[in-house]
C-alpha positions in Angstrom: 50.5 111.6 214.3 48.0 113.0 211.6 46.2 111.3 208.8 46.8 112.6 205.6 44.4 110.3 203.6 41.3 108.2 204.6 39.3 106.0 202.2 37.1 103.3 202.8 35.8 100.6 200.2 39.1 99.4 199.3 38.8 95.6 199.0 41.1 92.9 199.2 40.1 89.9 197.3 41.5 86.4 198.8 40.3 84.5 195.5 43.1 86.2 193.2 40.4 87.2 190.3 39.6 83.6 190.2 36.2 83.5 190.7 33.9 86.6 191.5 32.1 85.5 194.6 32.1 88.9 195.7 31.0 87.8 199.6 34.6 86.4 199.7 36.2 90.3 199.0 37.5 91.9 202.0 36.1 95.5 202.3 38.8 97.7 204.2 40.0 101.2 204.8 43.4 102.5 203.6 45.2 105.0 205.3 48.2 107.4 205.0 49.3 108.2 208.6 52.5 110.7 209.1 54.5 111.0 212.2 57.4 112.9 213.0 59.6 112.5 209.6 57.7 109.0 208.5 55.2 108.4 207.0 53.0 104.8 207.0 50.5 103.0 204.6 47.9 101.2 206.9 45.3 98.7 205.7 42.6 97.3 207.9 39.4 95.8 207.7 36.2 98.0 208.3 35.5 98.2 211.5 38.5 96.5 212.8 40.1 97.4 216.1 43.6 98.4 216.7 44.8 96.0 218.8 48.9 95.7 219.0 48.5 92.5 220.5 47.6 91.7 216.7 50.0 93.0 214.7 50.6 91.2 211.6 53.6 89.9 209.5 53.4 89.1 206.0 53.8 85.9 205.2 56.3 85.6 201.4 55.0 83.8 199.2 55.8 83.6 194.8 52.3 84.4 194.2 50.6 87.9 194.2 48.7 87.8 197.4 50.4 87.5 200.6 49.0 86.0 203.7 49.1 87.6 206.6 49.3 85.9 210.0 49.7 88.1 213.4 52.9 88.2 215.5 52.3 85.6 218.9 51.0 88.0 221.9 54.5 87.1 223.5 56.4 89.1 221.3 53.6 92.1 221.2 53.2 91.9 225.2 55.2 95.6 225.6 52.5 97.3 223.8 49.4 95.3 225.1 49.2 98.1 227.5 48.9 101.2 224.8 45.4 102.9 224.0 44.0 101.4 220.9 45.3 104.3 218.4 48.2 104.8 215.9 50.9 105.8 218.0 50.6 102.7 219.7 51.0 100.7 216.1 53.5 102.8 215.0 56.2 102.0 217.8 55.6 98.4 215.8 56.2 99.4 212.7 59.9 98.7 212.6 59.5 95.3 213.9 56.9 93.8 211.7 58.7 91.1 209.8 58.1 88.2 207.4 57.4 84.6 207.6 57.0 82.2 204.2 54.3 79.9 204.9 53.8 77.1 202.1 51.3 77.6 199.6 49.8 75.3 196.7 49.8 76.3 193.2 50.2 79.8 194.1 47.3 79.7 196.1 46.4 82.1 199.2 44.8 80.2 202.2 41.3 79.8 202.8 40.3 82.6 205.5 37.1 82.0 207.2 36.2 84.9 209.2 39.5 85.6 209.9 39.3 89.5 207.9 41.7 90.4 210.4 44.7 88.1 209.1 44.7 90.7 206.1 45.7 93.8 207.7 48.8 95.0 206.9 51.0 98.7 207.2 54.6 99.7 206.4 56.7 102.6 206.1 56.9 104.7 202.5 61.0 104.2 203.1 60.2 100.4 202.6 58.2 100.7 199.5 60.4 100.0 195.9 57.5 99.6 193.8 53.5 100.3 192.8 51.7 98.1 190.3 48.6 99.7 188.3 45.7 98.0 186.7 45.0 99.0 182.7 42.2 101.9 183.3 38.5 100.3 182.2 39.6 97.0 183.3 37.2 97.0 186.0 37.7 98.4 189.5 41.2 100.2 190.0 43.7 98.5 191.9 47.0 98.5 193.3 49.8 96.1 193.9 52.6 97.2 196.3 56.0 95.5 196.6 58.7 96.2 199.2 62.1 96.8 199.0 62.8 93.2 200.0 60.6 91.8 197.1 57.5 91.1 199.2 54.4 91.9 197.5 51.1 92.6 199.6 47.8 91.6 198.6 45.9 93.7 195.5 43.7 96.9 196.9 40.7 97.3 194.8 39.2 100.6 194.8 35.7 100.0 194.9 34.2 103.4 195.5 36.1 105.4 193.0 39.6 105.3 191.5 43.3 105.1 193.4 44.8 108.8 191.4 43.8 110.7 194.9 45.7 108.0 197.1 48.8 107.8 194.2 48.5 112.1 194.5 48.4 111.8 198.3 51.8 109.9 197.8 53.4 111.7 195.4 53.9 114.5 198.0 56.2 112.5 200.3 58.2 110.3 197.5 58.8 110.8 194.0 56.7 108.1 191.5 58.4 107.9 188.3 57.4 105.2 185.5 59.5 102.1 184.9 61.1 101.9 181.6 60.1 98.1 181.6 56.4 98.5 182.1 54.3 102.3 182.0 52.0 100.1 184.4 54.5 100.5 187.6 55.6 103.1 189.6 59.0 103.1 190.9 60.1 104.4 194.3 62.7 107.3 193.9 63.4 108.1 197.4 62.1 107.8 200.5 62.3 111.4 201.8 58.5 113.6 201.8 61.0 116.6 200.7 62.6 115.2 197.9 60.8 117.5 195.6 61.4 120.2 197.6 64.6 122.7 197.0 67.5 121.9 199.1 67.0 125.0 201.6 63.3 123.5 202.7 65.4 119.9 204.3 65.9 122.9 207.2 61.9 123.2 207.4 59.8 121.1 209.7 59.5 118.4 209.6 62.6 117.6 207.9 64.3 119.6 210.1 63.8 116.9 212.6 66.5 115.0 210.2 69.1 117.5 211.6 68.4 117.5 214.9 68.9 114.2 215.5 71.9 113.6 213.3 73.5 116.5 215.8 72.3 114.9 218.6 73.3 111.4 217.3 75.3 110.8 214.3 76.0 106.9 214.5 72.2 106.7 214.1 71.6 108.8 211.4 74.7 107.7 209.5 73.8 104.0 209.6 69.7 104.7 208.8 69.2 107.4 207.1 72.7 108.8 205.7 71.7 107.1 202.1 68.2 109.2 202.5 70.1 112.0 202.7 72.6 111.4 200.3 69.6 110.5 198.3 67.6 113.7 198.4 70.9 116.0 197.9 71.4 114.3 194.4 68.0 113.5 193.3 65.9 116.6 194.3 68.4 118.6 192.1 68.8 116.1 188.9 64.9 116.1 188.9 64.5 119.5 189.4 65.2 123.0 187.1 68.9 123.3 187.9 67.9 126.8 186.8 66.0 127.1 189.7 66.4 124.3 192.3 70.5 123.9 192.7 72.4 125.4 196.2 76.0 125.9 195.8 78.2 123.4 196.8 79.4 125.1 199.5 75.9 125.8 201.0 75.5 121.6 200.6 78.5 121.5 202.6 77.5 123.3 205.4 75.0 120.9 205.8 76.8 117.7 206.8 79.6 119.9 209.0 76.8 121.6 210.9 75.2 118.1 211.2 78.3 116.4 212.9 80.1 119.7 214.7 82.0 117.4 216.6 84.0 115.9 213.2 84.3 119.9 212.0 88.0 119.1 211.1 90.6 122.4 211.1 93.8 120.0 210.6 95.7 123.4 211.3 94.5 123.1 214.9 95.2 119.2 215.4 98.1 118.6 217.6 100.8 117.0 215.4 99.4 118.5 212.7 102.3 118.3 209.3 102.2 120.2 206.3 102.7 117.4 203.4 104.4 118.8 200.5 104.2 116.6 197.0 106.5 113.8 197.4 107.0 111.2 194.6 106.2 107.9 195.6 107.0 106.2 192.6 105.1 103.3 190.9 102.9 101.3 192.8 104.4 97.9 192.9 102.2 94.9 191.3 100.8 92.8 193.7 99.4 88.9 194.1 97.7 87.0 196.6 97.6 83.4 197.0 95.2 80.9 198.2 93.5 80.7 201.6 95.2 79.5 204.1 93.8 75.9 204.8 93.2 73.4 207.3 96.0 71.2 206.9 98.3 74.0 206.6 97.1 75.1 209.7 97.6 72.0 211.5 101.4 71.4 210.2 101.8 74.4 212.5 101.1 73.1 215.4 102.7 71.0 218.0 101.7 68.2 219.6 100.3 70.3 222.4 98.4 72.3 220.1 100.7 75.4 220.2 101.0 77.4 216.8 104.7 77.0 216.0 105.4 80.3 213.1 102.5 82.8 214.1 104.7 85.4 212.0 104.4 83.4 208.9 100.5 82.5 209.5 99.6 85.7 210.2 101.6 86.5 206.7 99.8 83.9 205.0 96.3 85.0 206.3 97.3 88.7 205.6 98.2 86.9 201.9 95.2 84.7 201.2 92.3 84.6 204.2 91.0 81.5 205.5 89.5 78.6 204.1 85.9 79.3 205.5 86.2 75.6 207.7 89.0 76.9 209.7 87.5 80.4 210.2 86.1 79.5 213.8 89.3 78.6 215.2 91.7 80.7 213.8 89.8 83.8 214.1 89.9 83.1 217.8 93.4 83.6 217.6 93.5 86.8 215.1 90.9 88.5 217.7 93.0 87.8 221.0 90.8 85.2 222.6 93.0 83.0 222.3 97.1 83.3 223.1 99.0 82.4 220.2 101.4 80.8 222.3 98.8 78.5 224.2 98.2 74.9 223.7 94.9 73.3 223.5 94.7 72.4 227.3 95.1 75.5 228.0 92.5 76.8 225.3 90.0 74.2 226.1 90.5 75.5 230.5 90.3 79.5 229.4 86.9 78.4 227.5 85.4 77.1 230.5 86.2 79.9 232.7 85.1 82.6 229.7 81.4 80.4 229.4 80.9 80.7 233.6 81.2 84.2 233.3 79.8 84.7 230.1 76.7 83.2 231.5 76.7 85.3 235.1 76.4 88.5 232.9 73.7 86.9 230.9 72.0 86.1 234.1 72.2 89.7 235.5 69.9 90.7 232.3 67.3 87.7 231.8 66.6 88.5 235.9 65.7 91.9 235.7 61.8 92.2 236.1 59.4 94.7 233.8 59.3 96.7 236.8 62.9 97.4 237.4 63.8 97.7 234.0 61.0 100.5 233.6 63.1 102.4 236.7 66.2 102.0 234.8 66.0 104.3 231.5 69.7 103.0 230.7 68.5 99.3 230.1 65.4 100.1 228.8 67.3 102.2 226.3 69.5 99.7 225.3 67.5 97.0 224.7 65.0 98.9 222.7 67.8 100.1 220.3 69.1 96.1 220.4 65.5 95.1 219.5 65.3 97.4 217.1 68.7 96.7 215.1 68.5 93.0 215.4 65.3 93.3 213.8 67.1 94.9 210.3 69.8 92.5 210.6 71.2 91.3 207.3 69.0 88.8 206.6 70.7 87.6 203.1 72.6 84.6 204.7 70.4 82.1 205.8 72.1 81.9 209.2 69.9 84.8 210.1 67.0 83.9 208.0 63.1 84.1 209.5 61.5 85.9 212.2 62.3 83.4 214.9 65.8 82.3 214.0 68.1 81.3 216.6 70.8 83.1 215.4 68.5 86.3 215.4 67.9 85.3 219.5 71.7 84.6 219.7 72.5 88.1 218.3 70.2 90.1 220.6 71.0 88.1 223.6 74.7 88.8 223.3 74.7 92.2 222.7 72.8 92.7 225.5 74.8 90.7 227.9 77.1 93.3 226.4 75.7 95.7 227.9 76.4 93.9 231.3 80.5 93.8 230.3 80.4 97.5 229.6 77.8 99.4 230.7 79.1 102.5 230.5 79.1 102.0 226.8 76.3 99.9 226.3 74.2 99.8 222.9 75.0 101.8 220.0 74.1 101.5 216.8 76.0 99.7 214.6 77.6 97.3 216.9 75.3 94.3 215.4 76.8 95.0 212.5 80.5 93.8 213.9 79.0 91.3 215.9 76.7 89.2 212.6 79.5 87.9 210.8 81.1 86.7 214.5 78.6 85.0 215.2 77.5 83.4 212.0 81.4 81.8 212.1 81.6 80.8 215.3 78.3 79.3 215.7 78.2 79.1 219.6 77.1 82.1 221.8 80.1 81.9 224.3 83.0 82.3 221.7 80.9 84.6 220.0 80.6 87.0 222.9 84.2 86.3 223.7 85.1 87.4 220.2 83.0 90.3 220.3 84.6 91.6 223.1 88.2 91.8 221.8 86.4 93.1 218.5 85.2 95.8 220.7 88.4 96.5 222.0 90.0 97.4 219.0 86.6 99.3 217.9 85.1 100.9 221.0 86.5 104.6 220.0 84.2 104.3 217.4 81.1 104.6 219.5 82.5 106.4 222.5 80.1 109.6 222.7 82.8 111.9 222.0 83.3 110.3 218.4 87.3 111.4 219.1 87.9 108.2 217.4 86.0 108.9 214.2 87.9 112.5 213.9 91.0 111.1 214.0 90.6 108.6 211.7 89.0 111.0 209.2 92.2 113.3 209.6 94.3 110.5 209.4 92.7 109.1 206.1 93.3 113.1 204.9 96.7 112.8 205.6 97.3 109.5 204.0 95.2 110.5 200.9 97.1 113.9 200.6 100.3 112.1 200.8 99.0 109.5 197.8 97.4 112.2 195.5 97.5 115.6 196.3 95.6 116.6 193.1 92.6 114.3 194.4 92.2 116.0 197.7 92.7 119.0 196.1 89.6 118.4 193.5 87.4 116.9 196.7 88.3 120.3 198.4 87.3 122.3 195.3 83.9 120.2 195.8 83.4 121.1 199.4 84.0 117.4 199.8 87.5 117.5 201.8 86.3 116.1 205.1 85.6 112.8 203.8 82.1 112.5 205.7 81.4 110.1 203.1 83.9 107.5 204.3 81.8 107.8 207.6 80.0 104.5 207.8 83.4 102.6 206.0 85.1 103.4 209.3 82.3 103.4 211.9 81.6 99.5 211.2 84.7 98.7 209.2 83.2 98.0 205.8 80.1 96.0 206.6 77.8 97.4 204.7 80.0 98.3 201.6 80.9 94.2 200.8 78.9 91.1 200.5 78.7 89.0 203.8 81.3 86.9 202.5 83.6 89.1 201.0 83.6 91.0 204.9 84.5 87.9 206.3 87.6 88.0 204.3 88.7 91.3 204.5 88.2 91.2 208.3 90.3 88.3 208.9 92.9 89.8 206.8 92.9 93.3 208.8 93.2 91.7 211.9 96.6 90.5 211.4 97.9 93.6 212.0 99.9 94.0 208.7 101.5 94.7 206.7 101.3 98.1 209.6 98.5 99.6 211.4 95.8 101.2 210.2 95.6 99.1 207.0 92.0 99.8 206.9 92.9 103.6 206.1 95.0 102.5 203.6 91.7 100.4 202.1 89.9 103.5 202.2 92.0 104.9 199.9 92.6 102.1 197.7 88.3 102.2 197.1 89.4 106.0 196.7 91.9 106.1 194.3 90.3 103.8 192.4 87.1 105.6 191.8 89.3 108.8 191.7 89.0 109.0 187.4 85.1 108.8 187.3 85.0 111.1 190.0 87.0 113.7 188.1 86.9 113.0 184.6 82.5 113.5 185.0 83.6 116.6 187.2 81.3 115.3 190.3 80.1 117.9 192.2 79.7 117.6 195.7 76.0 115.7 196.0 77.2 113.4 193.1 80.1 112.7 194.8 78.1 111.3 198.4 76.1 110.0 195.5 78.8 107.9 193.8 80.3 106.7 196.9 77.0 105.5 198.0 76.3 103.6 195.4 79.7 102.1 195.4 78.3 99.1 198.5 77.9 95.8 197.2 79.8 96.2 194.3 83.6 96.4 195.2 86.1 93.5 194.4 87.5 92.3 197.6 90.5 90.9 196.1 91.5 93.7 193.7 91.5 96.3 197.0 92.9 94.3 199.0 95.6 94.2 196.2 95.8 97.6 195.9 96.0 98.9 199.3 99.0 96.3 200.3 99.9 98.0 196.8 100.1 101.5 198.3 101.8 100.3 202.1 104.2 99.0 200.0 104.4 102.2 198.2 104.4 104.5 201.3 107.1 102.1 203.4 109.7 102.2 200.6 109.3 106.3 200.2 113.0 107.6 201.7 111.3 110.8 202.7 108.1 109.7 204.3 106.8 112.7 206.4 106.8 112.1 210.3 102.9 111.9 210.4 102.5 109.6 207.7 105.0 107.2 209.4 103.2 107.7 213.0 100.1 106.8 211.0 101.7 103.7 210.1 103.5 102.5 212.4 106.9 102.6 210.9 109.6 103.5 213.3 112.0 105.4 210.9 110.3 107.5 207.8 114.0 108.1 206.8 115.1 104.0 205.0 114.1 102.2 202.4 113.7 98.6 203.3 116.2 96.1 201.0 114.5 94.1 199.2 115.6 90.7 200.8 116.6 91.9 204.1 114.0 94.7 205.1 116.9 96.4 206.6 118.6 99.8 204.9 122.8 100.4 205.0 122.9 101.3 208.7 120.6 98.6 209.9 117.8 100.3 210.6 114.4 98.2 210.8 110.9 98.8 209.5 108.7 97.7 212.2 105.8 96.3 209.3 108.6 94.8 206.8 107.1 94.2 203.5 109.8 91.7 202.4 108.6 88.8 204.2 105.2 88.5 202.0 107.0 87.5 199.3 108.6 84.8 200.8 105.6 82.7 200.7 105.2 81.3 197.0 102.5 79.7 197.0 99.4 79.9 194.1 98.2 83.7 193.9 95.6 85.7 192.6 96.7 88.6 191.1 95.5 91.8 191.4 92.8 91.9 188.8 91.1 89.1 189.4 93.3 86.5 187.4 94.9 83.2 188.8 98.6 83.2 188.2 100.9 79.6 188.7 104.0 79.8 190.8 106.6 77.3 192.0 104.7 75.7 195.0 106.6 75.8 198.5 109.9 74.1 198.3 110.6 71.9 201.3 113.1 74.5 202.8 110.3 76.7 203.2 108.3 74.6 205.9 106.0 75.6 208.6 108.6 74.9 211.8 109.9 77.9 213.1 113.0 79.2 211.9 
């Protein structure tokens, strides 16, 4: 590590401007420190020692100046060992973490002789914002606030002005004025090169960037793949096009030399099918209807607690979700914990054999000393990567809220007993992600892991280190997209843009990061019912697809603005509406007379040759659709149409109960 700027005389003042006892200010020294491809701001006291046995965490609070109170030596007990320098601090840097501590009237605490509780450091990638004083209103300070809205204490500049530290910054980020207010300085990105043309990413140390996406992609992808996306799009638009932009085709290059392993030549793929344009016809309009709930639930039952229609709850969950209340049983069921044909004595005998062994894994981990943990790299590896990715867990539902939240100890402890059911696998990143919203519904750590497990099933191709599962997936989503609109693909070819890297993370974690934490909870519940044929989540890909297809090429994106776009397009999708449309387009694809072989495969569907009837789901000669699309509308019950709107239907008729048929 290097420092790139040093300056001492940088106060803190603990009063807030509110008196100007000046033996109250804090005199410090601020630091810029870069290692490998980050880079850190670090403020200490003078003179104080780098001890990571004293790491801090800020403490949130509505007023300006944040109070500071160091992690317990537990916690910081790995690094006790390290020399006193800043490598040692900066293997902590990813797991300093907040912790609101009440205030009154704003106020920061008293701090007698306790200069130390004021130290603080982060990473430029966290910073969203720098707040300037008026120049010749006294000494120059600064005011930094984080991307998760935490503001650190003021930095008065005491022995001259801040424009050599802003300078000092301005060559790993880009500082641009906010429209609101010429006093702040808003973060652009978070990458030193941004400024930089697109050849110099390849230069050190940004070339470290491609090495380790080549070496490991799920990593990169999940971290850093915004950066990326990021400093394509931005380091052009606030550059000379003239004189900064690489062809598209040389941007290219970039992400299918990064990931040679998802290089896609579908000429080359076994099965490979030429698909010709084939006229689908209209999308038909579809509704949903209201979650399933719990007393619908339980008039399916017997009286030994055996789910009498699964067919027509999996159709009504596929239809509506779950009320949230009946999410932690039923989603035992739609994960394969539970059989759907077992009754609760059973259920309640298969949970007490899963917690034994649950807890004999667990065991196997928490009994492994420092020692033999250090002579087993595999372990070690793993849990570091847990620590590390529990640490940046989703911390928006309060289920997972503050440093020392059970759900936080819950989260890590599974995943590594994990790591006992399948070590060969292990840790990779991205796997919290699945397991968050599992355990945040089931709320017990046994079911949790349970669930997890048969999560993992479906999704350990993901992660395998081959990525064959990824590839396929991407090819398939090709196929299906070509098959939908030819034109589309075509234009996303033109744009160097035909592999679909972009849809990378959607698959990897199955949306997680695209939808809110309660939107994911629906659309998971609804994808694990299997219908209406497999692979639905391919068929949600395109839906987001085809939906952003007229922006994409009526503003002619190119390829950066395209990653750009799609980027961009987290947190703000309806859940409904796609879920809408991609039943929508199934519907579409299943009732095509000439589906083409690979398409069906895709799907599911056991003849690409029929066109279900409308009633029956059968054709002339008999033949069967194995995903029928008839049945769904069969349950009339209140929907949701596909924009959003609440539409009133004939309520179930009694003929229409929840006994089998």
């Amino acid at each position: 590590s290097s420092v790139l700027y040093e300056q001492d005389g940088v106060f803190i003042h603990p009063s807030c401007g509110k008196n100007d006892d000046q033996d109250n200010f804090i005199s410090g020294v601020l630091r810029v420190i870069e290692k490998e491809n980050e880079v850190i701001v670090d403020w200490r006291p003078q003179d104080d020692t780098l001890d990571t046995s004293n790491i801090l965490c800020a403490g949130k609070d509505s007023s300006s100046v944040v109070e500071w109170t160091p992690v317990p030596k537990e916690k910081s007990s790995r690094g006790a060992d390290r020399p006193n320098n800043y490598e040692a601090e900066w293997d902590m840097v990813t797991t300093v973490s907040f912790k609101k501590k009440p205030h009154s009237n704003g106020d920061a605490t008293n701090h007698t002789n306790g200069e130390s509780t004021w130290s603080f450091l982060f990473s430029l990638t966290d910073l969203k914002s720098i707040k300037q004083n008026k120049e010749g209103m006294g000494w120059s300070y600064l005011v930094f606030c984080l991307k998760d809205d935490v503001k650190l204490p003021a930095l008065h500049f005491h022995h001259g002005d801040s424009k050599l530290f802003i300078k000092c910054l301005e060559n790993h980020v880009v500082l641009r004025e906010s429209p609101q207010d010429k006093l702040i300085l808003l973060v652009n990105s978070q990458n030193k090169s941004l400024s930089q043309s697109f050849e110099n990413l390849l230069d050190e140390p940004s070339y470290g960037l491609l090495q380790k996406w080549k070496k490991d992609p799920y990593t990169v992808t999940m971290g850093r793949f915004s950066k990326v996306t990021n400093y394509i799009f931005d380091s052009f638009r606030l550059s000379d096009p003239s004189t900064q932009r690489r062809p598209p085709s040389e941007m290219a290059d970039f992400l299918n030399d990064a990931i040679p392993g998802l290089k896609i030549n579908q000429q080359e793929e076994p099965g490979f099918e030429v698909i010709t344009r084939i006229d689908l016809g209209e999308q038909p309009e579809v509704s949903r209807r209201e979650p399933v709930s719990i007393e619908e639930w339980t008039k399916n039952m017997d009286s030994e607690g055996r789910i009498l229609n699964v067919d027509y709850i999996k159709q009504s969950i596929f239809k509506g979700g779950l009320c949230h209340t009946l999410r932690k049983e039923a989603w035992k069921f739609l994960l394969g914990y539970f059989p759907w044909n077992s009754t609760k004595e059973e259920r309640a005998n298969l949970q007490k054999r899963k917690t034994d062994e649950y807890f004999r894994m667990k065991l196997q981990w928490k009994s492994v000393s420092e020692e033999q943990e250090k002579r087993n790299s595999r372990l070690r590896d793993y849990r570091s990567l847990i620590e590390k990715d529990v640490n940046r867990t989703d911390r928006t539902n309060k289920f997972y809220e503050g440093e020392d939240n059970p759900g936080l100890i819950l989260l890590h402890d599974i995943l590594m007993t994990y790591c006992m059911y399948d070590f060969d696998l292990g840790y990779v990143q991205g796997m919290s992600d699945l397991l968050s919203p599992v355990l945040y519904v089931m709320e017990n750590e046994v079911d949790a892991f349970w669930c997890f497990v048969s999560y993992m099933d479906q999704m350990h191709q993901n992660f395998e280190e081959q990525m064959q599962g990824m590839k396929t997936q991407l090819i398939q989503l090709s196929t299906l997209l070509r098959l939908l609109d030819s034109g589309f693909c075509s234009y996303l070819e033109s744009q160097d843009s035909g592999y679909l890297y972009f849809c990378f993370r959607w698959l990897l974690i199955r949306f997680k990061r695209e939808f809110s934490f309660q939107d994911i909870l629906r659309l998971w519940e609804v994808m694990w019912t299997e219908l209406p044929c497999q692979n639905f989540h391919l068929l949600l890909c395109c839906a987001i697809l085809e939906s952003e297809k007229q922006q994409i090429m009526e503003k002619q994106y190119g390829f950066n603005e395209i990653l750009k776009h799609i980027n961009e397009l987290s947190m703000k999708i309806d859940v409904e509406y796609i879920l809408c449309k991609a039943e929508a387009i199934s519907m579409q694809m299943m009732n095509c007379k000439e589906l083409p072989q690979a398409v069906s495969e895709i799907l599911g569907i056991e003849s690409s040759s029929v066109t279900p009837d409308s009633d029956t789901g059968e054709d002339e000669s008999g033949a069967v659709l194995s995903c029928p699309t008839s049945s769904y509308q069969n349950i009339s019950t209140p929907v949701i149409a596909a924009n959003g709107t609440r539409e009133s239907t004939q309520q179930m008729s009694e003929t229409q109960s929840l006994a089998p048929a």
